[in-house]
N, C-alpha and C positions, 0 to 999 in steps of 0.2 A: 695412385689414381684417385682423383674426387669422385666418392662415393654418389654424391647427386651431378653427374656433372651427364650430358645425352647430347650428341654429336646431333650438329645442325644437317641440314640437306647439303646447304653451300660447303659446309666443311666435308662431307664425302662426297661432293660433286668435285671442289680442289682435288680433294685424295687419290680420286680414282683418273685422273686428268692427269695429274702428275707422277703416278704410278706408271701408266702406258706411256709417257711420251717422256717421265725423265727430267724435264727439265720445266722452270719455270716460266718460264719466258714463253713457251708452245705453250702449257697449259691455259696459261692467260689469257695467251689471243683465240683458242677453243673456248673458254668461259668467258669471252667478249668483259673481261675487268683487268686489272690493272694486276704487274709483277707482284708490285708490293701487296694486293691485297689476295695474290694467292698465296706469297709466303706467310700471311699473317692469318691466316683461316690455317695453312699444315700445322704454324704452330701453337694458333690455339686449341687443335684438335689433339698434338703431340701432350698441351700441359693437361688437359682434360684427362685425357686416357692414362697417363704416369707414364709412357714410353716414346722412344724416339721412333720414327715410321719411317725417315730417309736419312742415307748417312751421305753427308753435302760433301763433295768435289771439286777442284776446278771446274771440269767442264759437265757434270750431270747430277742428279743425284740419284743414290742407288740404293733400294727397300730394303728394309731390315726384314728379320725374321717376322719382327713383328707386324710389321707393314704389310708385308707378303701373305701372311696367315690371315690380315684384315681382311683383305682384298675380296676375295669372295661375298664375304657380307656385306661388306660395303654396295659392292655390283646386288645384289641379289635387294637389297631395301632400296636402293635406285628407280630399279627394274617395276618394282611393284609400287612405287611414290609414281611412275613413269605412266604405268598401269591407270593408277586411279585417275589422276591427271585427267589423260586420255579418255574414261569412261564418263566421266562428268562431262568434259565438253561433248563427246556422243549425246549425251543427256540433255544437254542445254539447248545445243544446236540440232535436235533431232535426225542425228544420225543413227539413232536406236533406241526404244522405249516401249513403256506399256499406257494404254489408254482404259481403264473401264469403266463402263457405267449402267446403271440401271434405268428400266424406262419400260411400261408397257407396251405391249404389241399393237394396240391402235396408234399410241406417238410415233411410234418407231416405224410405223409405214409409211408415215408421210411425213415424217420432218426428218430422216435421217438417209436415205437413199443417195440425196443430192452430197449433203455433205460429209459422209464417210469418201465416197469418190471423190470428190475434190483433196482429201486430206491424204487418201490414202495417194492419190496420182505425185502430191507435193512429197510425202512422207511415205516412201515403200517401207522403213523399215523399223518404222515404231506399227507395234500391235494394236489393233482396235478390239476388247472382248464389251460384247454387250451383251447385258444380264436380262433377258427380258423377263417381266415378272407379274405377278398380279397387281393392282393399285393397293391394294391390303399391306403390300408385301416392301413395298417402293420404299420407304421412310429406314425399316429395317436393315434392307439393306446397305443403307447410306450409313447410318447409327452405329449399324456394326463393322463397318471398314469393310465389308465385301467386294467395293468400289472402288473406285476414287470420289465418285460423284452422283449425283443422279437429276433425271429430266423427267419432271412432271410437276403436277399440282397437287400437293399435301394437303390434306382434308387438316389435320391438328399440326403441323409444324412443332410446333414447341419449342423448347428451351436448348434443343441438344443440337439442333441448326441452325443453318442461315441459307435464303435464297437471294437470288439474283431474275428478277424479269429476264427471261427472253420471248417470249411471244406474249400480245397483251389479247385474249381472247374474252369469250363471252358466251351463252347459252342462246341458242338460236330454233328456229322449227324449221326443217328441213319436208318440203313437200314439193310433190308433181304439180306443173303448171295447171293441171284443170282443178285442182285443190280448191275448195270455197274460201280458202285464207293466202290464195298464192295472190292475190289482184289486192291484198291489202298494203297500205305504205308502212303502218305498223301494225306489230301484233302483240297484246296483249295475254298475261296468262289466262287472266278471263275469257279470251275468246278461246281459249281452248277447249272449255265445257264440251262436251258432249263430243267431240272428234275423235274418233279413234287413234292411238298416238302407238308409237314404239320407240322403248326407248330400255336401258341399260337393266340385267336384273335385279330385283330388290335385293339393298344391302348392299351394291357393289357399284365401283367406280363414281358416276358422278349422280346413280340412284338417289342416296339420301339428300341429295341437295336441290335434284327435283321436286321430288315427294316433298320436303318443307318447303322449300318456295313456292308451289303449288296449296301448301294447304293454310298457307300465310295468306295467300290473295284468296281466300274464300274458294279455291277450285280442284274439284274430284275430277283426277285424268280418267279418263277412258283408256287405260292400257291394255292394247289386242294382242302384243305382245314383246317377251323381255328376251334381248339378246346380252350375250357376252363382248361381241364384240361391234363397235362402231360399223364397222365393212357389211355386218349383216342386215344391220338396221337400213343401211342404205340401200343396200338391192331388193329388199323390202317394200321400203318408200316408193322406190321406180318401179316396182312389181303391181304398186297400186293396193298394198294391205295395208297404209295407214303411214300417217305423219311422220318425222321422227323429232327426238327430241336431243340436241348433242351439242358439242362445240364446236360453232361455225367454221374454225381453221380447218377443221379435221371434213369438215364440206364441202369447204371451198376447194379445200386439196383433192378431191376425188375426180373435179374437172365433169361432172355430170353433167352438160350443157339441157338438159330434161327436166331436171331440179331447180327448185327455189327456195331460199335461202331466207329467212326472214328473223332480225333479231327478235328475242324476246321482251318486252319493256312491262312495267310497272309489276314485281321491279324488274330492271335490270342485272342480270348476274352478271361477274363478272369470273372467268374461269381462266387466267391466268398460266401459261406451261412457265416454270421457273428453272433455273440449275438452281440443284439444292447438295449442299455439301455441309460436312462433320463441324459443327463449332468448334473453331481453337485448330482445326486442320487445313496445310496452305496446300493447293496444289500444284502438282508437277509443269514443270513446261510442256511436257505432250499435250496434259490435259487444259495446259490456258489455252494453246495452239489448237485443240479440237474445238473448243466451246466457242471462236473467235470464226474459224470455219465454218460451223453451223451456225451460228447469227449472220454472216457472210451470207450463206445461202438461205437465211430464212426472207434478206430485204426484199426481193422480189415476190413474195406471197405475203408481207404485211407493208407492201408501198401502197 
């Protein structure tokens, strides 16, 4: 036996063909190739091994000891090449998978409702886990493979990722129609002086990027009060205790017909939701098939 010598698939795909049926000629037309080139796989697997596997006949041929005792492993590393085969194309063509990803609970109430249903109605039987998390926490768990990927806007980015735009957003003022700034065409952070505002609590989410934009354009907000989360700032606003301060999708998405909307300008922020994944990490076909279904369902809220 050649010591380096490691039987192909084709060669126990021949073997075990020609085993059950005996003859050359049937195994062939089962392995859709030619006589000659299953006698010539038995007997390069015959020189490889150092033994004979069938003793040839007139009319069959019939397994040696040795042949006979293969058999089993043969079938058995078949069986499990057959296996994985199979699990990849499940994989490819999402006939089974895992999807995860990180995203706060204000993203996550309005950009994912439409497109988990859409994905899940196409794909029952890939897994959707979503991580939901603090903003603090988003980048971490991308960083550390706890995901696959994650949805939102990275304050530092850095060197250890890469993003991809999906929504192109911006920082807006969110106020009731009888608002002294709701009849303006634009608005200014200056004109915010003195307005009572509400907007996110200090230190967290899109806080410090008010707070310096604000104190870049010469202006001390008036904050009456700091929530945690976007959804409370808003029932807020409509309650009539004061402005808010947030990104307009996440406004627009609440469908408040009561509410106005008005971007912010000089300057202009610009607040971006991105897919952000692991540098040097590819992902899965669930998760290109996920992220392609939620831009799908995001066209109609940024046509």
């Amino acid at each position: 036996m050649n010591p380096n010598f490691s039987p192909t698939i084709r060669q126990l795909r021949a073997f075990v063909q020609v085993h059950q049926l005996r003859k050359l000629g049937a195994a062939a037309e089962k392995l859709f190739v030619t006589q000659s080139a299953v006698s010539m796989l038995i007997r390069q697997l015959e020189i490889g091994l150092g033994a004979r596997l069938f003793d040839r006949t007139t009319r069959s041929l019939q397994p040696t000891a040795a042949g006979t005792e293969m058999l089993a492993t043969a079938e058995r590393i078949l069986r499990d090449v057959d296996a994985l085969s199979r699990g990849f194309k499940e994989l490819s063509t999402l006939e089974r998978g895992r999807v995860s990803f990180a995203i706060t609970p204000t993203l996550a109430s309005f950009l994912l409702p439409n497109a988990i249903g859409a994905f899940v109605a196409a794909h029952p039987q890939v897994r959707v886990v979503v991580d939901d998390c603090a903003p603090e926490q988003f980048i971490t768990r991308v960083i550390g493979e706890r995901v696959d990927f994650g949805i939102g806007t990275p304050e530092r980015p850095g060197a250890e990722v890469d993003t991809q735009t999906l929504l192109r957003d911006h920082l807006a003022l969110v106020c009731r129609q009888d608002h002294p700034l709701a009849g303006a065409r634009t608005v200014r952070w200056a004109d915010l002086a003195g307005h009572p505002v509400i907007t996110t609590r200090s230190g967290y989410g899109i806080r410090p990027l008010i707070d310096g934009t604000a104190a870049g354009a010469g202006v001390v907000l008036n904050v009456v009060n700091e929530v945690s989360f976007m959804s409370t700032a808003l029932w807020m606003t409509a309650a009539g205790m004061g402005a808010s301060i947030m990104p307009s999708a996440f406004a627009r998405a609440s469908g408040d017909a009561s509410l106005v909307i008005r971007p912010i300008s000089a300057p202009r922020v610009s607040r971006d939701i991105s897919v952000v994944t692991k540098r040097g990490r590819s992902l899965s076909v669930a998760s290109e098939s996920f992220i392609a279904a939620l831009r799908g369902a995001l066209k109609p809220k940024v046509g």
